[in-house]
C-alpha positions, 0 to 999 in steps of 0.5 A: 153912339153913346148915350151920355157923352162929355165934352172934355173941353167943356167939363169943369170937373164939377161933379153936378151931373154925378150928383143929380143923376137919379139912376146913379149912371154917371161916375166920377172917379175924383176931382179931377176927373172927368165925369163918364157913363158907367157900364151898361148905364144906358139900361137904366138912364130914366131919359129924365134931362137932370144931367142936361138942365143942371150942366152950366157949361154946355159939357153933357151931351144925351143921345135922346135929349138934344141940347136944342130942344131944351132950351135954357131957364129965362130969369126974366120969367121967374115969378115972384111968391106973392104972384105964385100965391095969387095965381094959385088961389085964383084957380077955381071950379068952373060950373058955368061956361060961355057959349064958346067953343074951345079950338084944337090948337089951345088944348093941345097947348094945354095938354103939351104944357102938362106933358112936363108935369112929373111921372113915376120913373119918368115913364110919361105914361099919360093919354089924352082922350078929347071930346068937343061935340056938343052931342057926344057931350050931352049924351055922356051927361045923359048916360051919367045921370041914367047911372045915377038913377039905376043906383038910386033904384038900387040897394046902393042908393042910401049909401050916395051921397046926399047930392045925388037926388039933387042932382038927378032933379036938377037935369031932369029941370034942365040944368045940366049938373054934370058937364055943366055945358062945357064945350070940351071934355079931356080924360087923362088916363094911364095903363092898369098894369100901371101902379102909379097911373092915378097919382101921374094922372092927377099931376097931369091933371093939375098942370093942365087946369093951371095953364087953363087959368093962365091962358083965361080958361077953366076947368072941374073935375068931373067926379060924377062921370068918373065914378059912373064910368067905373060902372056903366058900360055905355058911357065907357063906350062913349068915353072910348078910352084906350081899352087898358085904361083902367086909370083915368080922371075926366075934366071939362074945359072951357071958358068962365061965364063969371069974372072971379074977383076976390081969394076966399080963405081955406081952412088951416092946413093941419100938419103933424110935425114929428 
């Protein structure tokens, strides 16, 4: 079968599917034409549904994105700016959580929705690594601060940052400063060989803590077990990321113990125009 095919009586010749193609593997000879495939255009189609979505005539047809998974765009679920801009600032780091585990269904929604999040050439590189057993999660905060510890011991430990000792004080009191009693740890993490595995992650990432927002969850980046798990063995054998992981970001997920009510200002953007 061939990967990309147009229905002729369909196609209004418009061209939109020629233009949009980030592969460039769709022709169209002239206005009159209809729009084909080029040669051996299969080898460098990136599966990425441009020529689905953008087709108002239902006329393209892909081999590996059926038109009845990809349903059409509801204007009715269109968002205003005003309510974009509040549900984006209405995200917030999360460092206090309910006793309330978070059930396998909701973080696979969570993780579906950022399945669409972009990825260099389409390539959808990004794993899921899921922990929600209280022990394990107390274990890897341990792990973490022990890391710490050894750093602070070490020649290394005036180059930390100032929080550190603080840090390491307060879960030494019982405040767990690292996971902050999270119910659930994800890691999203890409192939080494990967060159934008860090920057596919981070989108990933980000889709996921938004729809965390929008189904009243929260989330933080777990900074501290990220730099730790660069350097300490134990607590990447806790992790247990693919073996070839070497790009990865953890985040822990739950739900708020605080109602947030109020958008605090940022700081100006600073921006260079050329």
């Amino acid at each position: 079968m061939t990967l990309i095919r147009i229905d002729e009586t369909r196609c209004k010749k418009d061209g939109f599917c020629v233009q949009v193609c980030p592969a460039a593997i769709i022709k169209q000879t002239d206005e009159e034409s209809v729009p084909e495939m080029i040669s051996q255009g299969a080898l460098s189609c990136l599966r990425c549904g441009h020529c689905v979505a953008v087709c108002p005539h239902d006329a393209l047809h892909h081999e590996n994105i059926p038109m009845e998974h990809s349903p059409r765009i509801q204007k009715a679920l269109t968002i205003t700016k005003a309510q974009a801009s509040q549900f984006l600032r209405t995200r917030r780091s999360i460092r206090r959580y309910k006793n309330k585990p978070v059930d396998k269904e909701t973080i696979q929604s969570l993780i579906d929705a950022a399945r669409y999040a972009p990825t260099g050439g389409n390539s959808q590189l990004v794993t899921w690594t899921v922990h929600t057993d209280k022990a394990k999660l107390k274990n890897m905060a341990d792990l973490t601060i022990a890391w710490m510890k050894a750093v602070l011991a070490s020649d290394e430990g005036k180059q930390m940052p100032p929080y550190f000792p603080r840090f390491v004080e307060a879960y030494d009191a019982g405040r767990n400063t690292v996971t902050h009693n999270a119910p659930c740890l994800v890691v999203a993490s890409a192939p080494g060989y990967y060159a934008n595995g860090m920057v596919d992650l981070s989108i990933a990432l980000s889709y996921f803590e938004l729809m965390a927002v929008a189904v009243g969850m929260g989330t933080c980046w777990m900074g501290l077990i990220s730099r730790a798990l660069k350097m300490s063995e134990p607590l990447k054998q806790a992790i247990g990321l693919p073996e070839s992981h070497t790009n990865f970001f953890p985040m822990v997920l739950g739900y708020p113990k605080f109602t947030y009510r109020r958008l605090p200002e940022r700081k100006p953007a600073t921006i260079f125009w050329k």
